[in-house]
Every structure is written in C-alpha cells, then in structure tokens.
N, C-alpha and C positions, 0 to 999 in steps of 0.2 A: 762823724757823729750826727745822727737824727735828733734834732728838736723837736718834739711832741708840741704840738697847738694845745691850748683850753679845750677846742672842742672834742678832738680825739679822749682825751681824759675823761670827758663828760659821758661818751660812747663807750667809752670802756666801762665804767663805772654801773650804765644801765645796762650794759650787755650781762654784769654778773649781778647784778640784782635780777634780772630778766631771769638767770639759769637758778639763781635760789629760789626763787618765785614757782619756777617749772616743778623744780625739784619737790617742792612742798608737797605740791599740787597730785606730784604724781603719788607721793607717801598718802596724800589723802585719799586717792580714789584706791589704794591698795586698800584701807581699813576699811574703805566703806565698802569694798568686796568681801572682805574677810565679815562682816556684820553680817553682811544678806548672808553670805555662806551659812552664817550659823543659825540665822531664822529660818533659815529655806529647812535644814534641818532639823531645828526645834518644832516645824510647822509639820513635818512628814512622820516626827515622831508621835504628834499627840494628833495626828489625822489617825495612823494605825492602830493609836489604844482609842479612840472612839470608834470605828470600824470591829474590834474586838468588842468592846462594851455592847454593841448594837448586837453584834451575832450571839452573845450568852444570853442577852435580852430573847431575842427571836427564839434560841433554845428552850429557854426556861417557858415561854409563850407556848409553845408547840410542843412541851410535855405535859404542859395543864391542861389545855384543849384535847388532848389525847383520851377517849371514854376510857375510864378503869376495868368496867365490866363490857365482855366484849357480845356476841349473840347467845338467845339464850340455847340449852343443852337442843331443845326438841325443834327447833327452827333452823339447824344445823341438817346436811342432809350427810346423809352416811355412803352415797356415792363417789367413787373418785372424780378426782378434779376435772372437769372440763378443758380441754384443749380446744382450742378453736384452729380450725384449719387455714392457713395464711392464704388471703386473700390478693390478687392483683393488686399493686398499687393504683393509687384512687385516681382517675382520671380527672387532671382540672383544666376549666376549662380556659379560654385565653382571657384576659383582662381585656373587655372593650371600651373602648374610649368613648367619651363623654363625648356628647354633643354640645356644640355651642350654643349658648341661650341667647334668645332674639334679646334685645334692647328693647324696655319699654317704648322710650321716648326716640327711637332711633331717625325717624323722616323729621323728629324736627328741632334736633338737637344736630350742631355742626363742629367741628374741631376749631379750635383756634386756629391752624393754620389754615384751616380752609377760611373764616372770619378775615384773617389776615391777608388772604391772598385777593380775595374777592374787593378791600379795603383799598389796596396799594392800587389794585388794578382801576377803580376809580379816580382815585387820586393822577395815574396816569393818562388817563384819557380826556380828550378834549369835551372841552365844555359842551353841554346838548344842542344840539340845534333846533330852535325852537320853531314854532309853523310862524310864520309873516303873521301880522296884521293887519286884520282885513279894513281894505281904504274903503269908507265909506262915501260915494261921490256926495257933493255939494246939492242941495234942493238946487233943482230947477227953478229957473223962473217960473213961477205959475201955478209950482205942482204942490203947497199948500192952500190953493185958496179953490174953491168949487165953483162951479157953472157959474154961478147968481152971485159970485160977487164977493160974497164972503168969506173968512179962512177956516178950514174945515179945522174941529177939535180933534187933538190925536190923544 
C-alpha cells in the first residue's frame, strides 16, 4: 500500500480544477466564435441590401437624367449610319521617368550621419597643437634709455 502525502492531494486537487478551468475556457472561446460567425454574417447580409439600395438609387438617377425627347424630326439626317473604318491601334508612347529634382538647400544642409561622423571624428583626435609662444627676450641693459641719458617714452 501507497500512502499519499498532503502534498500530492494538494496536486491533485489543482491539477483538476486546472482541467475545469481549461475546459471552461475552451467552451468560452467556442461561443465567442459561434457570436462573430453570426455578425460576420449579419454584417454581409445588410453590406448586400445596401449595395442593392445604392444600385436602384443609381437606376432610378439615370432614368430621370435620361432626355424624354430625343433630336428634333429635321436635325436628324436621312442618310445611313456612318461606319468608321477601324483604325490601327493607337501607338503609346513609353512612360518616361521623372527627373530628380535638385534640393534647394543641398551644399548646405548635411545628413545626420554625416554631422555624426564628422562629431565622433573630433572627439577622436588629439587635441590641436597649437604654435609656441613667442619668448620675448628680456630689455637689454641700456636699450630703454637714449643717447642723453634719459629713458626714451614707448
């Protein structure tokens, strides 16, 4: 004889609420198929009586537009009907393609990835070297003051 734990009871117990649960689940999506099925239908049925209403409309339009009286007796010509003789088919010609149109702003407007690339590429490179500064030597003894003694004004 097998003694059964608490917990195996416990597994068992959710395993069949699990499959009621499924089972519900699957009864529910069956009606909610069987619903659409019938709107999809109710919906193709009153698309085709509007589709009919519209075309008695267009009839009933295009027998009022229609002149009652047609040309008059003396504007009629009493010769047989013209036949026209069939002509070659119309020669068409090929479809040419469009030309690309300049860009107003095109020399000075840039892509982003050009912006970007030109960005990083700074960021990469060493710092500028700049030109030295220029040493200025030290005055001379002498070379402020003039012949006579005095220091000249600069």
């Amino acid at each position: 004889m097998t003694i059964q734990s608490p917990n195996m009871k416990l597994l068992k117990v959710a395993a069949t609420k699990a499959t009621a649960r499924a089972a519900a689940a699957k009864t529910k999506v069956r009606e909610a198929k069987a619903t659409l099925k019938q709107a999809r239908k109710a919906f193709k049925l009153e698309k085709r009586a509007a589709k009919e209403a519209r075309q008695k409309v267009d009839a009933a339009l295009a027998s009022v537009r229609k002149p009652a009286a047609g040309k008059p007796v003396s504007a009629q010509k009493a010769g047989p009907p013209k036949t026209e003789p069939k002509t070659a088919a119309k020669k068409t010609k090929p479809h040419r393609a469009s030309k690309p149109r300049a860009r107003k702003s095109e020399g000075t407007m840039r892509s982003a990835a050009e912006v970007a690339k030109s960005v990083i590429g700074r960021l990469h490179a060493p710092p500028p070297l700049l030109p030295p500064t220029p040493i200025i030597p030290p005055d001379p003894p002498g070379a402020g003051e003039s012949t006579d003694g005095e220091p000249t004004k600069v």
